[in-house]
N, C-alpha and C positions, 0 to 999 in steps of 0.2 A: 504393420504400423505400430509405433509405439506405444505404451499405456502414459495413462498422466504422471503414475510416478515415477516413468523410468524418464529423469530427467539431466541424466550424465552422459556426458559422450562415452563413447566406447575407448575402453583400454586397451594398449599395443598388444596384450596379452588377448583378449575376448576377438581382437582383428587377426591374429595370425590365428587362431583357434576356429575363427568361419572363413578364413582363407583354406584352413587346409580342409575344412570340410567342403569346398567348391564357391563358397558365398563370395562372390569377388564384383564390384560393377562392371556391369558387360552389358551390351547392347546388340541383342542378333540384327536388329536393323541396321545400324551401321555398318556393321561387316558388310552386310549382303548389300548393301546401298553402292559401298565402296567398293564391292569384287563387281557390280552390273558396273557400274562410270566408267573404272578403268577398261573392263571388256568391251566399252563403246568405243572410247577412245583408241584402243589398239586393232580391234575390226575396223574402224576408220582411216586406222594410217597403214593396214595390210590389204585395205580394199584391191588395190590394182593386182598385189599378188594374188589374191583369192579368185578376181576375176579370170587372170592370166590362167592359173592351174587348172579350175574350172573347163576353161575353153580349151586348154591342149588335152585333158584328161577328156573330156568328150568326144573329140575327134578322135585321139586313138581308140576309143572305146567302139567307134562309130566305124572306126575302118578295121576294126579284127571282129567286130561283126559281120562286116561284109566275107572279108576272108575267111570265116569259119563253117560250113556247113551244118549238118545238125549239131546245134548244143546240146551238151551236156551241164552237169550241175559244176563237175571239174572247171572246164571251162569258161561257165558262166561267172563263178567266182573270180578266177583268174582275171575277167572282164571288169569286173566291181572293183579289183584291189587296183586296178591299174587306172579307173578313171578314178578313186579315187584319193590316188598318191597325187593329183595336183596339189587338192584340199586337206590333204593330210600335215603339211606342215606347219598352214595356218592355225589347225585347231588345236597340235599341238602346242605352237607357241601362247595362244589364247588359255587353254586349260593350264600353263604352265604358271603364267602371270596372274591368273584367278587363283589356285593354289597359293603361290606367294604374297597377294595382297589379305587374303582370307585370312593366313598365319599372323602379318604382319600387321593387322588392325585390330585384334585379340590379343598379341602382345603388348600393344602400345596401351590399352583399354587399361589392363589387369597383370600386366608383366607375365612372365614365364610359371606357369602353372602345371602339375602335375597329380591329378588326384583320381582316387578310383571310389571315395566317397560319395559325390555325387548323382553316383550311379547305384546305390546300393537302393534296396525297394523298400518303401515306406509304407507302411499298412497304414498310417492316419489320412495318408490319400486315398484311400478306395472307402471312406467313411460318405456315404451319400450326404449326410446332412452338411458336412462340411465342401463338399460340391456344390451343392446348390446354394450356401453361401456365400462359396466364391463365384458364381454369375453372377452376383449382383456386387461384387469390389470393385472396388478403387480403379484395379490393375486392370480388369476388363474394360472398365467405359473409359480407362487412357489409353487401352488399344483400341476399342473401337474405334475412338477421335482419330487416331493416326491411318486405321484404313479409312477412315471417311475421308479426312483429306489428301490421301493420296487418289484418291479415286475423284473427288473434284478438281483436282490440281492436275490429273492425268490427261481428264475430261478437258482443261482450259486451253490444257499447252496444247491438245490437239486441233479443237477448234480453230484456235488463233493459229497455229503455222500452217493449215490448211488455205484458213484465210486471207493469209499474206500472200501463198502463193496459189491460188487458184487461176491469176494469169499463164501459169508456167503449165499446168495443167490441161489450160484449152491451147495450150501451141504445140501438145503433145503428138497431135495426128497424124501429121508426116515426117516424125523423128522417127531416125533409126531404133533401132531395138538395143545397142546399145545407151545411147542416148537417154533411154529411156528407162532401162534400168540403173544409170548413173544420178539421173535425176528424182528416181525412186528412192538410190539407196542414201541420197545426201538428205531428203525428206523425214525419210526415217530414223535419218543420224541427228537431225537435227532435235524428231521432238526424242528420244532416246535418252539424249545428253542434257536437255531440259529438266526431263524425269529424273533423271541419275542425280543431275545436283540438288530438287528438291527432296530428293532420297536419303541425302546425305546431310541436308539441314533438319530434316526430319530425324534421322539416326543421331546426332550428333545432341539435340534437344533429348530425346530418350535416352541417350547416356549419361548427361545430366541428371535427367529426371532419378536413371535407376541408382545412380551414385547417390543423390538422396535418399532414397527409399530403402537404401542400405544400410546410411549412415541412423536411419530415423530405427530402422529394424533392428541395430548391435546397441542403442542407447539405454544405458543401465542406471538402476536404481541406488539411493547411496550407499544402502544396506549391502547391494552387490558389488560396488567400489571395495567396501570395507572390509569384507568378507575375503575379495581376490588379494588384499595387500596384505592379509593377518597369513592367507594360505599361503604365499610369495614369499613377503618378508619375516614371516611369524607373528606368532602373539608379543607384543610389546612386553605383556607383563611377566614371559619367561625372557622373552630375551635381557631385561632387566636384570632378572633374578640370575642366570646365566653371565652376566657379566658382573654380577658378584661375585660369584662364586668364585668367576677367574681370578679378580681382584684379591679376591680372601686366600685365592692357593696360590698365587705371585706373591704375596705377603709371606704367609708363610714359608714362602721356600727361601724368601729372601733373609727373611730375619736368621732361619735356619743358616743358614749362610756365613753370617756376621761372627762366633765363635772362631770359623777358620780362617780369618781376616788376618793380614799382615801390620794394618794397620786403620785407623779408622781417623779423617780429618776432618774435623768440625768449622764450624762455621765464629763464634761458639756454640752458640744455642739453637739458631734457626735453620741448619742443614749439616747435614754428618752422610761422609762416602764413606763407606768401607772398600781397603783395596784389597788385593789380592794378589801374592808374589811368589813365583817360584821359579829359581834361573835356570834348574835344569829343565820344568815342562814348558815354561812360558816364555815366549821374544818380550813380552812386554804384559806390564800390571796391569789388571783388571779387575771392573770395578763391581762386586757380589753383591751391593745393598750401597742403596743410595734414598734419603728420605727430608723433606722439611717438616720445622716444628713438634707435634707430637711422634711422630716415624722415629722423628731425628732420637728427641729423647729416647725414645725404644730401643735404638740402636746404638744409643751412647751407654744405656742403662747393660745391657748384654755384653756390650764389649768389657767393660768393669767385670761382669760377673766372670767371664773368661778369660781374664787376663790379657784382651786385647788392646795394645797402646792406641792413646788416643793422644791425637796432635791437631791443638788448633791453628790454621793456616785457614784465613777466613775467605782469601783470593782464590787459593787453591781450591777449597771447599765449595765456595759457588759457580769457575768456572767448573768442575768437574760433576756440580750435579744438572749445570744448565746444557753442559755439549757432551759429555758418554753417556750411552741406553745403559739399563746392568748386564750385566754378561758381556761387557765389550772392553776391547783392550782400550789404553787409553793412547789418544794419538800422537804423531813425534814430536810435534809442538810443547808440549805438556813432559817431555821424558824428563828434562833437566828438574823442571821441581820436582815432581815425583819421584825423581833419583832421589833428591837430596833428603824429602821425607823418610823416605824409606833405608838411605842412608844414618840418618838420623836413632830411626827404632835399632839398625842392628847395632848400633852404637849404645845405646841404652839397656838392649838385651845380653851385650858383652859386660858390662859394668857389673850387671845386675850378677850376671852367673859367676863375675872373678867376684 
């Protein structure tokens, strides 16, 4: 059960962490509720086969007794497999179908599960005081409740379909012996299948219930919310500090940058691209440093210092710092101005050098 301050639901992280340790809601009532119904239901629609093998496996059994002289264990057995290859097919089809519903109402419970966890041994179970604190939980007097009412509900249905047919009972005296076991086995089908479905309303409230008592067992404290998100996602105040740093060495690398610039187009003042051109390694210019405002100055300030031209083209300058990342070429849309800038500086570096 929960403490009062654990008032958080459980994280997808603290759920797959008691999943894989076995903690899943599951109900062995239901299961078992659901593998008795359906074995009702399928002993009742194999009856006539069951009966038929039965009755041929008896009479051969009945007539190689006759023909056999003294038995042996050989042969006695031989006897046994053969009366009862009638029955043999029923039970397997029976064990086949309890098998398959067994799996398949486990799966539906808690999906596909695979652990070796919950088998490992726990020495805070063998703690006596904590046994005899558990006779007196929660978990015990909601089982008791549920065998107590299976046991008055077992007690009722019997009662009353005895009572309904206690006519069919006193006309049993001069019925055949089949007759009579037919009207046995539909008796017992009937309170069976009463039992099964109160079995299954029964299992099906305890799958409920245990899905709470899950959900109430994994509800965590804030302190432990906080703790899983900082171990998860980190500490805030590094990851802060951490994308500083990156900030501060993209800066730097970038500004480093700007010196090798082919040319640099300003805004005037509120954004500055530095580009980058070379036609033997490059298909097309790109853009080493790109910044608004104070950046901008830092990188108009640099390019002065290095002798890199600076051309203001204030269209050019804001499409190119709103649509290329740095380190990217610029795209075909964009070749014509950028030709012409850069057309421009080699025009201005020819002058300079004749």
């Amino acid at each position: 059960m929960a403490k009062p301050e654990q008032t958080e639901k459980a994280t997808p992280k603290r759920r797959e962490e008691a999943r894989e340790r076995g903690q899943v809601p599951r109900s062995s009532e239901l299961a078992g509720s659901v593998i008795f119904l359906v074995t009702v239901f399928v002993l009742h629609g194999l009856f006539s086969m069951m009966l038929t093998g039965m009755e041929s496996g008896l009479t051969a059994y009945l007539q190689h007794v006759a023909d056999h002289g003294d038995p042996t264990i050989t042969s006695v057995w031989v006897l046994f497999l053969e009366a009862a290859s009638g029955t043999a097919l029923v039970v397997g089809i029976v064990l086949g179908v309890a098998f398959i519903m067994g799996i398949l109402t486990n799966v539906l419970q808690f999906g596909f599960l695979f652990t070796l966890k919950a088998l490992r041994p726990s020495f805070g179970k063998l703690n006596p005081l904590t046994g005899f604190q558990n006779i007196f939980s929660k978990r015990i007097l909601v089982n008791l409740g549920k065998q107590l009412i299976k046991l008055f509900a077992v007690a009722i249905i019997i009662y009353t379909t005895i009572r309904s047919n206690i006519g069919v009972f006193v006309s049993l005296g001069g019925a055949p012996p089949a007759s009579i076991i037919a009207i046995g086995f539909n008796l017992i089908y009937t309170i069976a299948w009463k039992f099964g479905s109160l079995l299954v309303l029964v299992g099906i409230l305890d799958y409920v219930y245990e899905r709470w008592q899950l959900e109430e067992n994994l509800k965590m404290t804030k302190n432990e919310v906080k703790d899983e998100y900082r171990q998860s996602e980190g500490n805030p105040e590094a990851k802060a500090a951490l994308k500083r740093r990156q900030r501060e060495f993209a800066r730097r690398r970038m500004m480093a940058a700007v010196p090798l610039a082919t040319v640099v187009v300003t805004n005037p003042t509120h954004f500055a691209v530095a580009l980058e051109w070379d036609e033997v390694k490059m298909e097309a210019p790109v853009v080493t440093a790109k910044g608004a405002d104070l950046v901008a100055k830092r990188i108009r300030d640099l390019a002065r210092e290095h002798g890199v031209p600076i051309l203001e083209n204030p269209p050019l300058a804001r499409t190119l710092y709103d649509r290329v990342e740095l380190d990217q070429a610029v795209p075909p849309n964009l070749y014509a101005a950028v030709a012409q800038v850069i057309a421009f500086v080699y025009k201005l570096k020819r002058k300079t050098i004749a």
